[in-house]
C-alpha positions as CSV (number, residue, x, y, z in Angstrom):
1,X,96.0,70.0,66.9
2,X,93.0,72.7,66.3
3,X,93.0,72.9,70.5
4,X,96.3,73.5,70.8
5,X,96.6,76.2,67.8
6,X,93.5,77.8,69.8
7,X,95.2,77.6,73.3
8,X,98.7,79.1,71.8
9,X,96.7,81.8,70.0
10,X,94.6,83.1,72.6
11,X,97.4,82.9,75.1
12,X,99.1,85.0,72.5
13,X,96.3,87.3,72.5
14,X,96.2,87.7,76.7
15,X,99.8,88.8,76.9
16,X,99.3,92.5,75.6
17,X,96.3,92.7,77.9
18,X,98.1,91.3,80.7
19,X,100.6,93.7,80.6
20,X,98.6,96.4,79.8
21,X,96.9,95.8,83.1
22,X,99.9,95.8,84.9
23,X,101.3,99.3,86.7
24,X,103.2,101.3,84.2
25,X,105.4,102.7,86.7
26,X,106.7,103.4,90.2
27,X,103.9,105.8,91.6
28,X,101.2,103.0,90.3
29,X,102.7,100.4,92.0
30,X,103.2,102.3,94.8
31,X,99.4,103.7,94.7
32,X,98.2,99.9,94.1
33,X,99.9,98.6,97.0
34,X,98.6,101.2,99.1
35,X,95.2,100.3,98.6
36,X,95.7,96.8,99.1
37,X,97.5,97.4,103.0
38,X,95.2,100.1,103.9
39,X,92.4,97.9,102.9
40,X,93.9,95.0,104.7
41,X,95.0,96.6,107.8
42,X,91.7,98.6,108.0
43,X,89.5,95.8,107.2
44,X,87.4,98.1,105.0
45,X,83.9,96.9,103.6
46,X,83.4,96.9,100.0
47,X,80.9,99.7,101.1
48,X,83.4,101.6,103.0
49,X,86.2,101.3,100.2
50,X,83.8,102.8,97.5
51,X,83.3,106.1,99.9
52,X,86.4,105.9,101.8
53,X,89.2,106.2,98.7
54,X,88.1,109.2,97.0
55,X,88.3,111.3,100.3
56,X,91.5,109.8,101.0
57,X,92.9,110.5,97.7
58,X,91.1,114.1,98.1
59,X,92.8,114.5,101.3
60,X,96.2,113.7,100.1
61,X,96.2,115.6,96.5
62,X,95.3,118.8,98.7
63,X,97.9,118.1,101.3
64,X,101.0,117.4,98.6
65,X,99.6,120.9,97.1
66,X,100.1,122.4,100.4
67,X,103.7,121.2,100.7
68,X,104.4,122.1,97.2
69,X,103.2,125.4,97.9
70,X,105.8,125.7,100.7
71,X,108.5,124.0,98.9
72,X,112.3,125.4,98.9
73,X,115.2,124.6,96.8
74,X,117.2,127.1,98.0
75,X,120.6,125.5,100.5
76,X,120.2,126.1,104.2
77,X,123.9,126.8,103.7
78,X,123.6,129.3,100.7
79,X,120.9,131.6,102.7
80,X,121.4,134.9,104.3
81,X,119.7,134.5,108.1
82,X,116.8,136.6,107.0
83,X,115.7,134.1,104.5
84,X,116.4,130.9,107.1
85,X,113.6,132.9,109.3
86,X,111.5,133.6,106.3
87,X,111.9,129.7,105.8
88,X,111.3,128.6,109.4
89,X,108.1,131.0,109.5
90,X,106.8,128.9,106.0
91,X,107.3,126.1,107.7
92,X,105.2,126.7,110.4
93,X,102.4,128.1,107.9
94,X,102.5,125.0,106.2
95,X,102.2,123.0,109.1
96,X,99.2,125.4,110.4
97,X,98.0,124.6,106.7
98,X,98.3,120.5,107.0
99,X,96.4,120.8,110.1
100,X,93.2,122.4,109.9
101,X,93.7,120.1,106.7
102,X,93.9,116.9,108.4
103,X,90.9,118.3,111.3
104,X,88.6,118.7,108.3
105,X,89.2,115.7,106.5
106,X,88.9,114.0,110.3
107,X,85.0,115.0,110.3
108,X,84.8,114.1,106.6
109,X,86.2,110.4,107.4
110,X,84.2,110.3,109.9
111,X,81.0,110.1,108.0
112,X,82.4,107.4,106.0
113,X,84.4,105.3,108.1
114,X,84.1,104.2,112.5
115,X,85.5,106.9,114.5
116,X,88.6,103.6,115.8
117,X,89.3,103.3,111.5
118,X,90.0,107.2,111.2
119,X,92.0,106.9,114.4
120,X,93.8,104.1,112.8
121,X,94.9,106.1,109.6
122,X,98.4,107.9,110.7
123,X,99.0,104.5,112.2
124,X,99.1,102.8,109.2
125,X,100.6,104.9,107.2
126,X,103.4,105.0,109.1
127,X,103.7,101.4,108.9
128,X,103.4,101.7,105.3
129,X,105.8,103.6,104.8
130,X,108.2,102.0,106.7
131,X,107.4,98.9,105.1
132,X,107.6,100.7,101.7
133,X,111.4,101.8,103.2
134,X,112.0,98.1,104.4
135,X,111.2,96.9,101.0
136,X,113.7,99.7,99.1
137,X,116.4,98.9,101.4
138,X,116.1,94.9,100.8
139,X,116.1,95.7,97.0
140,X,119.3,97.8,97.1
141,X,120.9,94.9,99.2
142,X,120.2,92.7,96.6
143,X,121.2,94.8,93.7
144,X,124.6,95.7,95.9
145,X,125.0,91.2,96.3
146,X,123.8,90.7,93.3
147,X,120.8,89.0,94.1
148,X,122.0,86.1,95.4
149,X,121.3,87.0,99.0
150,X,118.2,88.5,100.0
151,X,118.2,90.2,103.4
152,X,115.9,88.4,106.6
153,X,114.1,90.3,108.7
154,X,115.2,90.6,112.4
């Protein structure tokens, strides 16, 4: 009976820490399974990984700053023509901005990581995102049937 009382009380105890250890929301999860398909689909050594995802997470924390920096709520339909120009010029800043972004970070991966790895980067995330879009789309299916019918892959 003591085992059992022991086994119920420290399973008790495990829950909170389980789901403390859990993602708390969207952008973790999202982060976590990032990590695991880039890691996966660019075989990265333990070694690699420890140098590879700060200058990745670098990277990408100066390149969402860059498109925040360019970012417009204003309606395409709502401006006058002078501020459409003004928007298409800051669009091509930001894209002169993103890459001598991405050139530097190139020489900076390149330190850390085989020249065919870097190479392999916009690759993959393209395929993560789609397969991040694949996934969205399967779970609003479900949600729309009610669960009961989960969409196959063609």
């Amino acid at each position: 009976m003591r085992k059992i009382t022991f086994v119920f009380t420290l399973t008790l105890g495990l829950i909170p820490l389980l789901s403390w250890a859990q993602p708390r929301n969207m952008e973790d999860r999202i982060e976590s399974l990032r990590i695991a398909f880039f890691t996966e689909k660019l075989q990265l050594s333990p070694d690699e990984s420890k140098t590879f995802w700060p200058l990745f997470n670098e990277f990408q924390e100066k390149e969402r700053a860059i498109k925040k920096n360019y970012q417009n709520d204003t309606s395409l339909e709502l401006m006058s023509d002078a501020e459409a120009e003004k928007l298409i010029d800051n669009s091509f800043r930001m894209e002169d901005e993103l890459l001598q972004l991405k050139k530097e970070y190139y020489g900076k991966m390149r330190k850390v990581l085989p020249v065919r790895k870097v190479a392999l980067l916009s690759r993959i995330e393209r395929q993560f995102k789609e397969r991040l879009l694949e996934e969205w789309r399967n779970r609003q299916e479900q949600k729309q049937n009610g669960g009961n019918f989960p969409r196959r892959n063609k």
